[in-house]
C-alpha positions as a LaTeX table, in Angstrom:
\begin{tabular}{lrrr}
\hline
Residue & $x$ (\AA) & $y$ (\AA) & $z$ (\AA) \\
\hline
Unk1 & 0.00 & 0.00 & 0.00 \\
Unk2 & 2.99 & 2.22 & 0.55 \\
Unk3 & 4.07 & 1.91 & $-2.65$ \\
Unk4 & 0.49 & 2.71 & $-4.34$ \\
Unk5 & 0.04 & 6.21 & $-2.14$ \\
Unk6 & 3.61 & 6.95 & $-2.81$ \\
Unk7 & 2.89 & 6.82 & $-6.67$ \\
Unk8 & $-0.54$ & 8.51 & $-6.24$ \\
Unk9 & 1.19 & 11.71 & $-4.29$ \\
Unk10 & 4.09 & 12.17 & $-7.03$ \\
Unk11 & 0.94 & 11.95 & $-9.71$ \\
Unk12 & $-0.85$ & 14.49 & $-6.97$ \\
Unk13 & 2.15 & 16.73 & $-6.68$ \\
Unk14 & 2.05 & 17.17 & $-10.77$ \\
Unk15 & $-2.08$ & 17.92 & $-10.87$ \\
Unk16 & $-1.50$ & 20.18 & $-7.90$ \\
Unk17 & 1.45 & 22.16 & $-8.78$ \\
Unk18 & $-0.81$ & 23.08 & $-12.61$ \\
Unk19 & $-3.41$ & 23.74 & $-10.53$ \\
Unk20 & $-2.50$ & 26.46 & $-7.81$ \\
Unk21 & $-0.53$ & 29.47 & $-8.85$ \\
Unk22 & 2.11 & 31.99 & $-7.18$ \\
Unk23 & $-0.81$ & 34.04 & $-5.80$ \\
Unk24 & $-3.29$ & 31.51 & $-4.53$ \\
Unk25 & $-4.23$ & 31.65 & $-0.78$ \\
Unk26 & $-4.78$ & 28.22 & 0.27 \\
Unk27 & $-8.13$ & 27.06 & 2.32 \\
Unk28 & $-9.47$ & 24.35 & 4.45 \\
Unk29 & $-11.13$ & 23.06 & 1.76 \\
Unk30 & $-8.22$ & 23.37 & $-1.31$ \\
Unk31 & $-6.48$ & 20.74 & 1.31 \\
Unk32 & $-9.39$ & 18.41 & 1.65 \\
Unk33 & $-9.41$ & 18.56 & $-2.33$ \\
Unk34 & $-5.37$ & 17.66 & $-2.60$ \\
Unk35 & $-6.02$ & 14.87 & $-0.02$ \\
Unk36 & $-8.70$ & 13.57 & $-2.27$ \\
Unk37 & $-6.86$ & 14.09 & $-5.52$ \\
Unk38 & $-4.15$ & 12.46 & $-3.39$ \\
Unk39 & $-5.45$ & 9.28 & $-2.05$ \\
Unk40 & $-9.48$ & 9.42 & $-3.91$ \\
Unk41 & $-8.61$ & 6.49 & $-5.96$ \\
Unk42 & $-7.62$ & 4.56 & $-3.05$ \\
Unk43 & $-10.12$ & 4.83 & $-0.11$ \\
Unk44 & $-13.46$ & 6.29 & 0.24 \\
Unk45 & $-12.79$ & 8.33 & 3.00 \\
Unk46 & $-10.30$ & 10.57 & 1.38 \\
Unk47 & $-10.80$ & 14.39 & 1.78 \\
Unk48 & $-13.16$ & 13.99 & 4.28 \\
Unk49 & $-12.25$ & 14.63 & 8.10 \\
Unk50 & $-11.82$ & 11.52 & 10.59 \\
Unk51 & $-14.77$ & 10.65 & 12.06 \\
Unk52 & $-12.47$ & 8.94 & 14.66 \\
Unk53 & $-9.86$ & 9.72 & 17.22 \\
Unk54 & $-6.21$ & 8.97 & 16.55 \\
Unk55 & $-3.08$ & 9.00 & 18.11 \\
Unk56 & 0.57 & 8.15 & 17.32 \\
Unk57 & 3.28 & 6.62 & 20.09 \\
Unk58 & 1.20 & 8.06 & 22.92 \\
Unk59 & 0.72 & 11.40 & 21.33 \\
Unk60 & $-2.88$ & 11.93 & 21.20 \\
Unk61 & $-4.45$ & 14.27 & 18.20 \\
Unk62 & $-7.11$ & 16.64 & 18.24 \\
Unk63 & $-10.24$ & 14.93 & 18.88 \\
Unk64 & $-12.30$ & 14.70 & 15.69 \\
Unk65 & $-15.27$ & 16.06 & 17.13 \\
Unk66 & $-13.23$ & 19.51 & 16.94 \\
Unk67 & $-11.76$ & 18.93 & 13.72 \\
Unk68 & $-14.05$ & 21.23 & 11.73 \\
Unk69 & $-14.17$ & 24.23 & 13.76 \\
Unk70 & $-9.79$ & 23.64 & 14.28 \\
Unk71 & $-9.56$ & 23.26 & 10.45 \\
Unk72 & $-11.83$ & 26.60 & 9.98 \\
Unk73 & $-9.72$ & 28.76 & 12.79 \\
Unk74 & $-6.34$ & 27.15 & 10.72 \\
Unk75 & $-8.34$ & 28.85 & 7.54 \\
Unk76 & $-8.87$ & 32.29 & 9.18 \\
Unk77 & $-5.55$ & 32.35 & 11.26 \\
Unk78 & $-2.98$ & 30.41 & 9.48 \\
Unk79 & $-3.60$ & 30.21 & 5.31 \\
Unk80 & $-5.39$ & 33.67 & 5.30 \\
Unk81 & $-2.28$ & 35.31 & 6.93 \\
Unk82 & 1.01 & 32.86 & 5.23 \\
Unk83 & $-0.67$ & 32.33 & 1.93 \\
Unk84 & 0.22 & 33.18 & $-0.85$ \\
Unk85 & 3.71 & 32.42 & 0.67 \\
Unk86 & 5.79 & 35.61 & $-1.02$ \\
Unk87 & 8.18 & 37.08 & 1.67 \\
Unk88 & 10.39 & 39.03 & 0.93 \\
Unk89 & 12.93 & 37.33 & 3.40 \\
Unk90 & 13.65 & 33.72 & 3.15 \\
Unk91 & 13.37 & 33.68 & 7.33 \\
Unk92 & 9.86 & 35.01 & 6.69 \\
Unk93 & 9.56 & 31.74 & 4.37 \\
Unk94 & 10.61 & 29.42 & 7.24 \\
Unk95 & 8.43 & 30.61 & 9.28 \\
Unk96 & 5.59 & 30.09 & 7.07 \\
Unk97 & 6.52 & 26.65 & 5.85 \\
Unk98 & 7.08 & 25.67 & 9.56 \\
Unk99 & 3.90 & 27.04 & 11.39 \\
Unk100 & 1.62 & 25.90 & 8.74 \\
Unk101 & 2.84 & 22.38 & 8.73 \\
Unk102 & 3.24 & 22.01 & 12.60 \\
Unk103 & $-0.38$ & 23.40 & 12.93 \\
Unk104 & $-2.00$ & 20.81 & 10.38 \\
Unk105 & $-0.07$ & 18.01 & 11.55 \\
Unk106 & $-1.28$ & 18.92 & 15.15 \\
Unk107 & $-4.97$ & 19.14 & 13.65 \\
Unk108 & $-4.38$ & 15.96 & 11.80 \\
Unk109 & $-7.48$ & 16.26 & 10.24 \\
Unk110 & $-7.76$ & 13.27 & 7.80 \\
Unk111 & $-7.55$ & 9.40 & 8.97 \\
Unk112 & $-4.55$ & 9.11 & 7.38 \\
Unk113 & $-1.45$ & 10.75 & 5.60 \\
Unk114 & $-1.51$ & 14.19 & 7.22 \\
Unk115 & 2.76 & 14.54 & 7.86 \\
Unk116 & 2.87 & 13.52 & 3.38 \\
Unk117 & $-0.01$ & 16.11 & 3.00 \\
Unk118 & 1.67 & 18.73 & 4.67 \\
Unk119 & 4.51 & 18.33 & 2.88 \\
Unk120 & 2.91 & 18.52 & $-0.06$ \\
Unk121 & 1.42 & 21.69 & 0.96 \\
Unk122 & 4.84 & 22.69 & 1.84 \\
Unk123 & 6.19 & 21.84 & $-1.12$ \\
Unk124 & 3.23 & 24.37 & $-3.07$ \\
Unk125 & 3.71 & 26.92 & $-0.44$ \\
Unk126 & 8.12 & 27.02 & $-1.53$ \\
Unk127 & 6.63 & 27.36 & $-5.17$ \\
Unk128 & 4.56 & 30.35 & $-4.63$ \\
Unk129 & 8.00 & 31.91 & $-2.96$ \\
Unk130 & 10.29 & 30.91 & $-5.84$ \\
Unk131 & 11.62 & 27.98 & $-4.07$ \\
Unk132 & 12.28 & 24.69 & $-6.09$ \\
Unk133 & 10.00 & 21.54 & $-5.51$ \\
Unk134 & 11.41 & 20.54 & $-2.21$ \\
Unk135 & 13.07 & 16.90 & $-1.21$ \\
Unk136 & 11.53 & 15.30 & 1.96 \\
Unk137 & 14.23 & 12.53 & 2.34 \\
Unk138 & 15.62 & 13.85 & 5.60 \\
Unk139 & 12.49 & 13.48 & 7.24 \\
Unk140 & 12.80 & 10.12 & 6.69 \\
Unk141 & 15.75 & 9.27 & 7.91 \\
Unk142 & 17.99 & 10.61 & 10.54 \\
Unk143 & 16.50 & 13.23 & 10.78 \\
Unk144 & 12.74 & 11.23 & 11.87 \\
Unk145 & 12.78 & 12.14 & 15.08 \\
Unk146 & 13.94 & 15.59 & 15.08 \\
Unk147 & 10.80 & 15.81 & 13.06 \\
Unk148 & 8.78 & 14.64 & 15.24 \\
Unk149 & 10.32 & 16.25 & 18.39 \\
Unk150 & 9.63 & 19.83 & 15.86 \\
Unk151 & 5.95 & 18.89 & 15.83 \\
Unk152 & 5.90 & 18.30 & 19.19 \\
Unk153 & 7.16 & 21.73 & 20.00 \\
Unk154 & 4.13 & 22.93 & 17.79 \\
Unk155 & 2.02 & 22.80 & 20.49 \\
Unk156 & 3.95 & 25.63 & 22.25 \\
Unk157 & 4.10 & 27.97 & 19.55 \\
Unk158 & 7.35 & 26.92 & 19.12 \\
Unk159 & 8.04 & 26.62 & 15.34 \\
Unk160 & 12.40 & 26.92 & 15.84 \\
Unk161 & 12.68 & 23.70 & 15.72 \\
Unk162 & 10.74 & 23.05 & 12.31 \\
Unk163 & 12.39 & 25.88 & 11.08 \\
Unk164 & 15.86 & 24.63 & 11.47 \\
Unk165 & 14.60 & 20.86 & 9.55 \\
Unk166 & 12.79 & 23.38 & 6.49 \\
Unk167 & 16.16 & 25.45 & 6.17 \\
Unk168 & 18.10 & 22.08 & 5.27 \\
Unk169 & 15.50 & 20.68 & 3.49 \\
Unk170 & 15.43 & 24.03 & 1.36 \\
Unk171 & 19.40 & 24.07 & 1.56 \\
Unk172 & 19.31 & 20.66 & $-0.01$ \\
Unk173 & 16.42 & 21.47 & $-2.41$ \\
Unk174 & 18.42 & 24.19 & $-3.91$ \\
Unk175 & 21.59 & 21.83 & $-4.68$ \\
Unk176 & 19.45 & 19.03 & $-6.39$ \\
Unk177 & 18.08 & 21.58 & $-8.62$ \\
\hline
\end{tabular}
């Protein structure tokens, strides 16, 4: 199954990036739309919200009872005010790439695949501020539970830490490309 939803997101990632230009300001429901162009052909349930609580090594999520009304205040205070992502400062950038991701992940508002869909939101977000599509591999790999530990620090307000992991990622980015 890994290997299907892998395939699906690059084939995602190439509808999306056609789709959503330099200027768009992303909503709640452009990212219940990706995860459905995402994952649609695979379960029924994609680009809906969970119906279900979920957690992940003893972390719990936001229950889904308060999914909609979280995903609507993420709308208002999060995509409203860091999309389009055009700073003129690539610290600004960070920032945005970080907060937004931290934040959905912490909503986790879809049964499954929320870390890969904020990525790929990520990835549109470094497009709109000139950025090159940006390689995920780290996050992956050594660097797994850094990520984690970033997400983590999410729930303080503390975006630093994610900041730091997009800088490389970005750093690295650049050099493939």
């Amino acid at each position: 199954m890994d290997n299907t939803e892998t395939s699906a997101l690059g084939k995602a990632l190439d509808i999306l990036v056609r789709r959503f230009n330099e200027n768009h300001q992303f909503t709640a429901s452009d990212l219940c739309d990706c995860h459905r162009i995402w994952l649609g052909d695979i379960y029924a349930w994609a680009g809906n919200y969970r119906q279900v609580n979920v957690s992940k090594d003893d972390f719990l999520f936001a229950a889904a009872a308060h999914i909609p009304s979280l995903m609507q205040q993420f709308e208002r205070d999060v995509l409203a005010r860091l999309t389009p992502c055009r700073f003129p400062t690539r610290q600004e950038v960070l920032r945005a790439l970080a907060e937004t991701h931290v934040e959905l992940v912490l909503i986790h508002p879809f049964r499954d695949g929320n870390g890969r869909l904020g990525r790929l939101i990520s990835t549109l977000m470094a497009l709109q501020a000139g950025l090159p599509l940006l390689h995920f591999h780290l996050l992956t790999g050594e660097k797994k539970g850094a990520y984690f530990g970033a997400i983590q620090a999410g729930m303080d307000k503390a975006y630093a830490p994610m900041e730091q992991l997009f800088a490389e990622i970005i750093a690295e980015s650049l050099a493939a490309s």
